[in-house]
Every structure is written in C-alpha cells, then in structure tokens.
N, C-alpha and C positions, 0 to 999 in steps of 0.2 A: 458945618464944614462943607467944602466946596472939593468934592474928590477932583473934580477937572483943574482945582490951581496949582500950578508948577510945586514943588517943594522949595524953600529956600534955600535950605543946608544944605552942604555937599553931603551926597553917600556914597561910604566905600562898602564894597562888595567883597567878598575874599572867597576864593573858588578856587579850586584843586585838582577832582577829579570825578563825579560826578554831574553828570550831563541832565540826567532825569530830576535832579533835585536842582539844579542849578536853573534851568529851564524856567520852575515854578517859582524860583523867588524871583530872577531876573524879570518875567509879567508884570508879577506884584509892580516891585521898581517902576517900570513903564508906566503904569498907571498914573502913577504920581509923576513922571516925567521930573524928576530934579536937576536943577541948573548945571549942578556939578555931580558926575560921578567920576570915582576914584574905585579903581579895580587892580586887587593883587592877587596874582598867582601863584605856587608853586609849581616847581618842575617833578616830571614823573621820577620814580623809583629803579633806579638799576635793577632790572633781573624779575620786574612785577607782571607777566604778562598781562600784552594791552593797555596797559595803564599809560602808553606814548597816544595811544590817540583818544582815551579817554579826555584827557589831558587837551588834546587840540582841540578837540567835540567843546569841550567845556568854551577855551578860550573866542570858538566860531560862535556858540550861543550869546556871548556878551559882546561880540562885535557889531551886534544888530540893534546898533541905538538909533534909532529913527523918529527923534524929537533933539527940540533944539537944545544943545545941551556940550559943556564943556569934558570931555573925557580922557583924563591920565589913565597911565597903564604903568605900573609894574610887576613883570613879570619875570621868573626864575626861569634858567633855562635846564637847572640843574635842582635837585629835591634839597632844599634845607630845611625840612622837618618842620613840628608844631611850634616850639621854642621861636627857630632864631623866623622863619617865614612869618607866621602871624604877626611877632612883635617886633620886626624893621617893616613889615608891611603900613601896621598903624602908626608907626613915628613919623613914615614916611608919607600919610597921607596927613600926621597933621605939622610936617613942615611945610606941604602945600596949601592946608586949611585951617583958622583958627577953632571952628567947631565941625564938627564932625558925626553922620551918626552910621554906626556898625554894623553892618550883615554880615552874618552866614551863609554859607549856600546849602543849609539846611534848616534854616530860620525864615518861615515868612510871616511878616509882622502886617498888621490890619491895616490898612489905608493909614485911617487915623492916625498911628502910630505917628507917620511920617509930620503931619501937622501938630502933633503933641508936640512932638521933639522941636518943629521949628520955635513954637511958642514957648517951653522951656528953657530954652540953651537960649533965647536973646531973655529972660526972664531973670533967668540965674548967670548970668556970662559973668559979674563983678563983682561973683559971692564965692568966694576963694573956699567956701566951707562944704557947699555941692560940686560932690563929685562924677555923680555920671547920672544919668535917667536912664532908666530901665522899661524895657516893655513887658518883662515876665512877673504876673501876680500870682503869687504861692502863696498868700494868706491876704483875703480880704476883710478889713477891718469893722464887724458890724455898726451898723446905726452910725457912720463916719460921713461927713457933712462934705468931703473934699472929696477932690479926683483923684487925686494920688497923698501919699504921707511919706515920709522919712525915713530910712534906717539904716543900719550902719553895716549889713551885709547886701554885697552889689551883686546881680544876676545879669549873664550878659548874652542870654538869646535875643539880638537885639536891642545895643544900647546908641546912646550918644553922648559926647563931652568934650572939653576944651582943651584947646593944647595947655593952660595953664597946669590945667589937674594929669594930663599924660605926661608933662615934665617929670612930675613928679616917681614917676613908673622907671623901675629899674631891674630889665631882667635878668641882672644876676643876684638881685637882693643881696649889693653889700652889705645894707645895713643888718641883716637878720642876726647875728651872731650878739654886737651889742644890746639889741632888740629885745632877742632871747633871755641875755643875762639879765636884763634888769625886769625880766617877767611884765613888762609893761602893759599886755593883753589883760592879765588877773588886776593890774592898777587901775585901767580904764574900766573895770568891772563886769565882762564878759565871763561868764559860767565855766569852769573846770572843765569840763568836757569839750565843749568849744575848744580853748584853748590847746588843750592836747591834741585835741585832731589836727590843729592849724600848726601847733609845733610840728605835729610829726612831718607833713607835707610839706611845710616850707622847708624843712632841714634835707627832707630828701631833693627837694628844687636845689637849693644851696651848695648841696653835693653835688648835680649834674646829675641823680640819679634818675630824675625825671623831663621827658624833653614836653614841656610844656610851656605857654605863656601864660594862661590867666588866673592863677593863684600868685604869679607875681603882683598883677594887676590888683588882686584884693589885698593884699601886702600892704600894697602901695597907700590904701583907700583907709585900711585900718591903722597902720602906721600912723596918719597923718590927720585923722578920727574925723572920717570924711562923712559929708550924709550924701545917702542914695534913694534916689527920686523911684518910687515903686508906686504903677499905678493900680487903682480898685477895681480895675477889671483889668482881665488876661488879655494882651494886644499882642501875642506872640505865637507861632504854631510852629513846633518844633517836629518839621517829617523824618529827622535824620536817624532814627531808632533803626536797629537790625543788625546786622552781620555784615554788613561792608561801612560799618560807623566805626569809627577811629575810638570811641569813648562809648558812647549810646549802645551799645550792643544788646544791653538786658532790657529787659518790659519794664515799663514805671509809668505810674499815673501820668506823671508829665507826658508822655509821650500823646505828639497830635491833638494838643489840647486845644479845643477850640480860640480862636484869634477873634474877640469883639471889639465892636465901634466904640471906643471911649464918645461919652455926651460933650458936644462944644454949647456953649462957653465954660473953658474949664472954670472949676470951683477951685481956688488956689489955698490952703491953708493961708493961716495969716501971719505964720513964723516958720521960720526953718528949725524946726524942735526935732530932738531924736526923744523917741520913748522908747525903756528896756523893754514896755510890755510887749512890744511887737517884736525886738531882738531878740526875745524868751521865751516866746512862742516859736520862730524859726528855727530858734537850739534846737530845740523840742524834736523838730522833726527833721533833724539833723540826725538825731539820736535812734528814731524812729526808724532810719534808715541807714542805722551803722551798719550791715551785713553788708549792703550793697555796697557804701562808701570803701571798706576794707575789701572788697575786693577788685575794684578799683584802683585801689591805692597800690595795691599789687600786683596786677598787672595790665588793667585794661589802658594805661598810659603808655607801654609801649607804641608810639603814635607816628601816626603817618598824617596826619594832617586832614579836616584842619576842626572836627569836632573837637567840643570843651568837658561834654561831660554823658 
C-alpha cells in the first residue's frame, strides 16, 4: 500500500459540533488526500450555549483542504437532528457520487482503510447482494485465510457503499409493519433474541419515537438479506466516548480501539457466502450486552447529532 496515492472514492465527512474530534479525523483525511470530498453539516441547537461557534470552529477546520481535490458542501443553517441531518446528508452525497465511503467526526479509520474501500467498492460495484464494507472488526474469525468475510449485521464506524444498495434505505421504514407481520426476520433464521431487540427498535423508529438514522439503514440491509463486508483486523478507532457523545456516553470495550494496517494484497474470499456461525457469534454478544443496549434504547437516543451508538 502506497499511503501517499490519492484515494479514489469520494469521502463524505459529517460533522456537527465538535472541533477537537473533528480536527483528528479531518488529518487522517488529508493524508490520503481523496479526489472527492463531500462534507455535511448540521446547524446548532437553539438555546445550547456556545454550540453557534462550536459549530463554525468545526465548519473552519474543514475549510482547510489544501491538496487537489474536488469539494461539495452541504450544510444546515438550522439543527435538523440525527434522523432527518445524517440521512439527506448521505442521499445527498450519493446523488452526487455513485460509491461513497462514510465518516464520522468521531471515527478515524486507518490509512488502509481508505485503500480497502477503494478496492472493494470497484470489486463488489455489480453484486447487488453486497451491501456496504465495514471498517469495524468485533469478532475476528480464527485460522481465516481471507482479509475480510460476510455477514449479515452492518457496523458503520466508518463504512462505504453504492448508491444502488442506499436506494434501497428508507428512513421512514414504510415497509416495517408488513415486515413485522409476516415475522420475516425468524423466516430468514436469525435467533429470537435478535429479532426481538430489532422489533422492538424499529417499531419505536416507526413511531417517530426515535430520532435516529442508522437502524433504518440496517433495516434496509436486513430486509433485502444484504451481505456486509467486515474486515479481520480493526481499521476503525472510535474517540467519540464520554459525556458530550450523543449515543457513546458509557465505557465499552469498543471505546478507542485500536485502528490497524489491514495487509495489501487483500486475500479475497472466493465467494460471497453468509455463514450463521459468525451471525451467532455476534447475537451472542448482542446479548452479552443487553443492559447497556436497554438503556440506550431508552434514553441515550434522545440525540443531538451525529453519534450512532
């Protein structure tokens, strides 16, 4: 891998309020110097003190692209929350781009990353069955001969994907209701537990109880029994833990996990195969962390934008 060659993909950036964390993914960025970025903001909070020049701080940090390079900007001048900001942000950057790959401004993904993704997304671009590439590894697959494998739960501290597969994304999930009734989740043969967590959330999405985007997004991906590109080492470091985190507020192993060099030449599997044993394993520790997930579900979503979890 060649840290000094341009990226190919466009990357969008999404930033809010947070200057200090913003600062550090926006470097990363730089590094790789990508042909296209694509940058969405939200607008501050009526009545948050400071949060009006948080908010400009942020937007000055990303002003300073000084490599050659194509740069859209949409930005709110007014707060539309996690919901509807995050996901017109990304529709709106892949009306401008057909693949795309996703930052946070509390996600910074390894170099590598950036070259993974270009070589994935022209790899998988005309396999209607992958749905997005992932940089966060939460269970690596022993004695596993490939760079990345399959599965059917997406993590999206830094992802990338096609407009074919974000068509697909609907953040009102009309379809949940039929969805629901016909228990389709238990058809496809995902675990009783799973399922119940997943009903319960989407139906609270469904109601508007929750202002969120990306459990539509896994809807969307499970719905339509998508596979999700998860690589064997961790290419993600997630600094956005603490008390000024929209979602991340509690401690978890996840937290700051180190972001490694995936090896080039990737080893590609030689089919696009889902295995349960690896969706089975991830229940698992789905399960393993129900306390935290249930309180979360009850209130850490009250959200200001623009952490997921």
């Amino acid at each position: 891998m060649d840290a000094a060659r341009p990226v190919k993909s466009a990357v969008l950036l999404i930033v809010f309020n947070r200057p200090d964390l913003t600062r550090v993914v926006f470097e990363r960025i730089r590094e790789v110097k990508p042909k296209t970025l694509l940058i969405v903001a939200d607008g501050p909070r009526e009545g948050v003190p400071g949060e009006a020049d948080r908010c400009a701080k942020v937007r000055e940090i990303v002003a300073d692209v000084d490599w050659d390079c194509k740069v859209l900007q949409n930005y709110s001048d007014v707060n539309l929350g996690c919901r509807d900001r995050v996901s017109s942000g990304i529709t709106w950057a892949f009306q401008n781009e057909p693949e795309v790959i996703v930052i946070e401004d509390d996600c910074v993904p390894s170099r590598s990353f950036f070259y993974y993704c270009d070589e994935l997304l022209e790899k998988y671009r005309d396999d209607p069955k992958v749905k997005i590439i992932g940089a966060d590894c939460r269970h690596s697959i022993e004695n596993y001969s490939y760079s990345y494998y399959f599965g059917r739960t997406p993590y999206i501290w830094a992802w990338a994907s096609w407009r074919r597969a974000w068509n697909e994304y609907d953040v009102e999930m009309k379809d949940w209701p039929e969805f629901n009734r016909q228990d389709k989740m238990t058809k496809m043969g995902w675990k009783s537990f799973v399922v119940n967590f997943y009903k319960r959330i989407w139906t609270r999405i469904y109601n508007m109880e929750i202002d969120t985007w990306d459990y539509q997004w896994v809807f969307a991906i499970v719905k339509n029994e998508g596979a999700c590109i998860h690589p064997q080492v961790n290419l993600v470091k997630n600094i956005g833990f603490g008390q000024e985190a929209t979602h991340t507020k509690v401690e978890s192993r996840l937290a700051n996990r180190e972001a490694v060099e995936i090896d080039f030449p990737l080893r590609h599997p030689p089919a696009v195969e889902l295995s349960w044993d690896v969706d089975h394993h991830l229940q698992r520790l789905y399960q393993a962390w129900w306390p935290r997930i249930v309180n979360r579900v009850k209130g850490i979503f009250k959200c200001a934008f623009p952490s997921h979890e």
